[in-house]
N, C-alpha and C positions, 0 to 999 in steps of 0.2 A: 611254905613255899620259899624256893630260892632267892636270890637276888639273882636279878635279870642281868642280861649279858650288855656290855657296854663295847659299841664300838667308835672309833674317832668319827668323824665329821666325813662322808665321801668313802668310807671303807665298810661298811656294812655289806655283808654276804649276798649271796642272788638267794631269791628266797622270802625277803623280808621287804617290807614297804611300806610308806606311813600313808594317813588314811589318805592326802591328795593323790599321792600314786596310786594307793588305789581306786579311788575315783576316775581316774586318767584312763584306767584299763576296766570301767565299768560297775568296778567288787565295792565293797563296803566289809567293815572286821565282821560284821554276821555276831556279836555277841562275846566273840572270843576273847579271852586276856593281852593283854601288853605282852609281847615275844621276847623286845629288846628295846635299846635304847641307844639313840646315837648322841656325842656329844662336842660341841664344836668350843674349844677354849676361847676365852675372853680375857683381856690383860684386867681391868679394875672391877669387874663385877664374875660373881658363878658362870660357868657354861651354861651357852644354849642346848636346849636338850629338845632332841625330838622322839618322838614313841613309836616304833617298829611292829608290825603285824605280821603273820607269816600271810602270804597269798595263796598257797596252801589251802587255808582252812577258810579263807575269805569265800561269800556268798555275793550275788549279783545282786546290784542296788534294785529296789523295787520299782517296777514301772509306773509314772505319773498316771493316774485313775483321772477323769472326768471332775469326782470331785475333791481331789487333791492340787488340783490347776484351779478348781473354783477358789478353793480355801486362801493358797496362795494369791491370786487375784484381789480379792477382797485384804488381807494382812497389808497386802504395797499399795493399796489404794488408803488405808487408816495409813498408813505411815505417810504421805502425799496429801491426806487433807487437816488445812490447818482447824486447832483446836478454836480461836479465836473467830476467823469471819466464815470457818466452815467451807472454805473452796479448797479445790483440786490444787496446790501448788504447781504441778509440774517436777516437783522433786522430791526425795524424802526429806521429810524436816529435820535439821540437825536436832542433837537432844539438848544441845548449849541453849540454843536459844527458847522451844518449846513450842514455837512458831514461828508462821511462816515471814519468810524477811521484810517487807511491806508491813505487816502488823509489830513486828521488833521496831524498824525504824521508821515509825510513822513521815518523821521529818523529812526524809531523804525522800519518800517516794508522795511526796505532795507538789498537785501541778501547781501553773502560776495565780489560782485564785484560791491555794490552799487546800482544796476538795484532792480526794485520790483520784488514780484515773480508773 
């Protein structure tokens, strides 16, 4: 195989699109290879480089099934419950801490006779 075609940063041909524009317009790359490559210079580190699809040859993303909504459902609920007192945070749990902030900073969230609320 060749080396892939490189274009600057904003000058990539009609034709090609990375995988958010494809999304944007509904496709997903369907399996297909890297088409091209775009690259935008940096003064002290490598170019940023993004990965070019043709749309073309792009297939329509598959549609959310019943239990593909469950599955997801359940993944962002284990990410939302803390390891430590087992409740709902309300948010996902950062990975810094491991739980949820109340169990991190016991001290900060203790009322005025010490007890949490």
């Amino acid at each position: 195989m060749g080396a892939l075609p490189v274009f600057r940063w904003r000058l990539a041909p009609d034709g090609y699109a990375t995988r958010r524009q494809l999304r944007a317009l509904g496709l997903r790359p369907g399996g297909q290879p890297v088409a091209a490559q775009l690259e935008r210079p940096r003064r002290r580190r490598g170019p940023l480089v993004a990965y070019l699809y043709r749309v073309d040859l792009a297939v329509p993303v598959r549609p959310m099934t019943p239990a593909r909504r469950a599955a997801l459902e359940r993944a962002n609920r284990a990410r939302r419950t803390c390891p430590s007192c087992r409740r709902d945070a309300g948010y996902v749990i950062p990975a810094a801490l491991g739980c949820c902030v109340p169990c991190a900073y016991p001290s900060l969230h203790e009322g005025p006779e010490g007890s949490t609320p």
